[in-house]
C-alpha positions, 0 to 999 in steps of 0.5 A, spaced: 500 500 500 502 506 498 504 511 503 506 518 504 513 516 506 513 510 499 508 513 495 512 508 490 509 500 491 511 493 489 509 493 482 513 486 481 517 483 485 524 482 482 532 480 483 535 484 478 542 486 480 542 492 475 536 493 473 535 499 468 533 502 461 525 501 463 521 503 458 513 501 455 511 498 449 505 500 447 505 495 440 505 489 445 503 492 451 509 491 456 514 493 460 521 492 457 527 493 461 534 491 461 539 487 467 545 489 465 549 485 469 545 479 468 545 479 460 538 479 460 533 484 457 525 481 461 519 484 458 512 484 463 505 485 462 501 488 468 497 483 471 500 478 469 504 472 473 509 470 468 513 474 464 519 474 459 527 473 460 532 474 454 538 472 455 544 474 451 551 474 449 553 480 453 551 485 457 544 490 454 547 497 457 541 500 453 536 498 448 530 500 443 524 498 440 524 499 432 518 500 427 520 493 424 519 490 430 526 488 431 530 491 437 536 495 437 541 494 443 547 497 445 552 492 447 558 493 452 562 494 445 556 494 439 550 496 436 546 490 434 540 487 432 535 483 436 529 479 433 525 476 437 519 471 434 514 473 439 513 480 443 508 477 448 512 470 449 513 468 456 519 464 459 526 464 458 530 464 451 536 464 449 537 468 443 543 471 438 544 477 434 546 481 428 552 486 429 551 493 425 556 496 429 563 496 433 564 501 439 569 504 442 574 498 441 580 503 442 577 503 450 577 496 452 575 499 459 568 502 457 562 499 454 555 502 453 550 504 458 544 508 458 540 511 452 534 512 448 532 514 440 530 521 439 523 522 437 525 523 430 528 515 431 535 515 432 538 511 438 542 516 442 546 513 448 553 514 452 558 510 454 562 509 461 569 507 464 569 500 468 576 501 470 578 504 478 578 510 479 574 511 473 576 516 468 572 521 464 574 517 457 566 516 455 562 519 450 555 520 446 553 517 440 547 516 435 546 511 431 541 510 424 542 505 418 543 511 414 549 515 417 551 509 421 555 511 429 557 518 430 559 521 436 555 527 439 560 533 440 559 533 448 566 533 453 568 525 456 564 522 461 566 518 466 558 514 467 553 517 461 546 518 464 539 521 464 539 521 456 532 524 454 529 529 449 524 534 450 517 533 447 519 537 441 525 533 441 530 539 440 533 538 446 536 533 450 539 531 457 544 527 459 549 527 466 555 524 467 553 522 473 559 522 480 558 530 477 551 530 480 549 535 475 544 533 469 545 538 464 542 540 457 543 543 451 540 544 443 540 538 439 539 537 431 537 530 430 540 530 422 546 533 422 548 529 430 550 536 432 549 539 439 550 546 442 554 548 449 551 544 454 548 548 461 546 545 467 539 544 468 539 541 476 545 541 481 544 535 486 545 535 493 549 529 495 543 528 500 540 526 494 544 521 491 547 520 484 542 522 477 542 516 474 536 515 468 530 519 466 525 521 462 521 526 459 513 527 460 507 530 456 509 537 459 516 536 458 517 536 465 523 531 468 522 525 472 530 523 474 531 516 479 536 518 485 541 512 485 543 512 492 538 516 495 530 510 493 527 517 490 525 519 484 524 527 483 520 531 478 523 537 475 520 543 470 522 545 464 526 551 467 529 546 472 526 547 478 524 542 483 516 540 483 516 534 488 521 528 490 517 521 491 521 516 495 521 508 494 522 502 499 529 500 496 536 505 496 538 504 488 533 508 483 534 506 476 530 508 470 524 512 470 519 510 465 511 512 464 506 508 461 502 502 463 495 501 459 491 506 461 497 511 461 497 512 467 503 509 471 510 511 473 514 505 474 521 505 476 526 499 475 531 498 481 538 494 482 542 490 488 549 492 486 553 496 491 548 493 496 551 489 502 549 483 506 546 486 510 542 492 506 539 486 501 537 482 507 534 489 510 532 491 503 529 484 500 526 487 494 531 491 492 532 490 484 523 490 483 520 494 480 516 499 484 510 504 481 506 510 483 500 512 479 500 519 475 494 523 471 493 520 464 495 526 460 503 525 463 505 520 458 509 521 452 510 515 448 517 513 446 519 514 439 521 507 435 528 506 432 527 508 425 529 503 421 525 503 414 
């Protein structure tokens, strides 16, 4: 039940150790998330007791739904092409994929993480170090068929974050996150062209880390708090408009959706939680929602792959 310490409730109980990259798919009607550390993409509709688990060859650090059908991935090291036979299937599946494209090969410490397309259906997604100390070596980049990879024009991060675009689709955000600060600037999705980036919200350390977000209707952004089980609610012009607690320290991946287009769903992870904080916080790596007006959701654009 929800309260006013946790409006966010249990949505579906998981174990996911790096849960991210929540997004729904209104085609098929589902959630679609990713493990990245499990190597796994699962997909869920509400309501139902079974749900489905790809298992790949590598680590999903983001991904997209294309109007083929298909989904786009942003491997550890590629971009690529899944296809799965069934969007409403169930159970657990072993699939493969088809490379289109390598990434970062002359970095052999960092691989793909967080992302979405654009709303022209462009695959925009960043890159962070895995090594320690972790060093501001990743990038941004954008994908199509026609111009395939190219890297956005945006200063070296450490962990690539909080990748999404306003409604019109003419500005997008990002963070590196350890900076704690989400920032944004104009973006042409032809040209792959961004302008200098400003800071759209400072953190303070009592709130944890920015990791995903996502833009609504009204071009507000919703951001999970990594660190600090919220979610907090920003306006356009960055001022703060509400901060919604979770019952587990490590926030994700924000995503609006649901049947009736009235949910906020947030993905959550067990990594970096001891012992200890797991048998304390047992559902740490669910899914956990909230109710939200219907007139919020904005639906994400697909992978323009015609």
């Amino acid at each position: 039940m929800s309260t006013p310490e946790h409006p966010f409730t249990l949505a579906l109980a998981q174990a996911n150790f790096l849960g991210e990259g929540l997004q729904w798919h209104a085609p098929s009607g589902r959630w679609w998330w990713t493990d990245i550390e499990g190597r796994c993409i699962h997909a869920w509709t509400p309501g139902a007791s079974a749900s489905l688990q790809v298992r790949l060859p590598d680590r999903v650090g983001c991904f997209v739904h294309a109007r083929s059908g298909a989904l786009i991935l942003a491997l550890a090291k590629r971009v690529a092409r899944l296809t799965l036979p069934d969007l409403q299937a169930t159970g657990v599946i072993e699939a493969d994929v088809e490379t289109l494209a390598p990434l970062e090969t002359h970095l052999p410490t960092t691989r793909a993480n967080d992302g979405r397309c654009d709303r022209s259906g462009a695959f925009v997604f960043g890159t962070l170090d895995e090594a320690d100390p972790r060093q501001t070596i990743g990038g941004f980049y954008q994908y199509t068929p026609a111009r395939g990879l190219r890297r956005l024009a945006l200063d070296g991060v450490a962990i690539a974050n909080s990748l999404c675009f306003s409604p019109d689709g003419r500005r997008l955000y990002y963070c590196d996150t350890p900076t704690r600060r989400i920032r944004v600037c104009d973006y042409d999705s032809a040209s792959a062209r961004v302008s200098e980036p400003r800071v759209f919200v400072h953190k303070d350390a009592s709130h944890g880390y920015p990791d995903g977000s996502c833009v609504d209707a009204q071009g507000h952004l919703w951001n999970a708090e990594w660190g600090a089980g919220t979610v907090a609610h920003y306006a356009p012009d960055g001022r703060l408009m509400g901060r919604y607690t979770v019952p587990v320290p490590n926030t994700t991946c924000p995503a609006l959706g649901g049947p009736a287009g009235d949910q906020l769903l947030v993905t959550t992870a067990r990594e970096g939680l001891s012992s200890a904080d797991l048998m304390a916080r047992p559902l740490s790596g669910s899914l956990f929602g909230m109710g939200v007006a219907p007139g919020l959701y904005l639906p994400e654009a697909l992978f323009n792959d015609a």
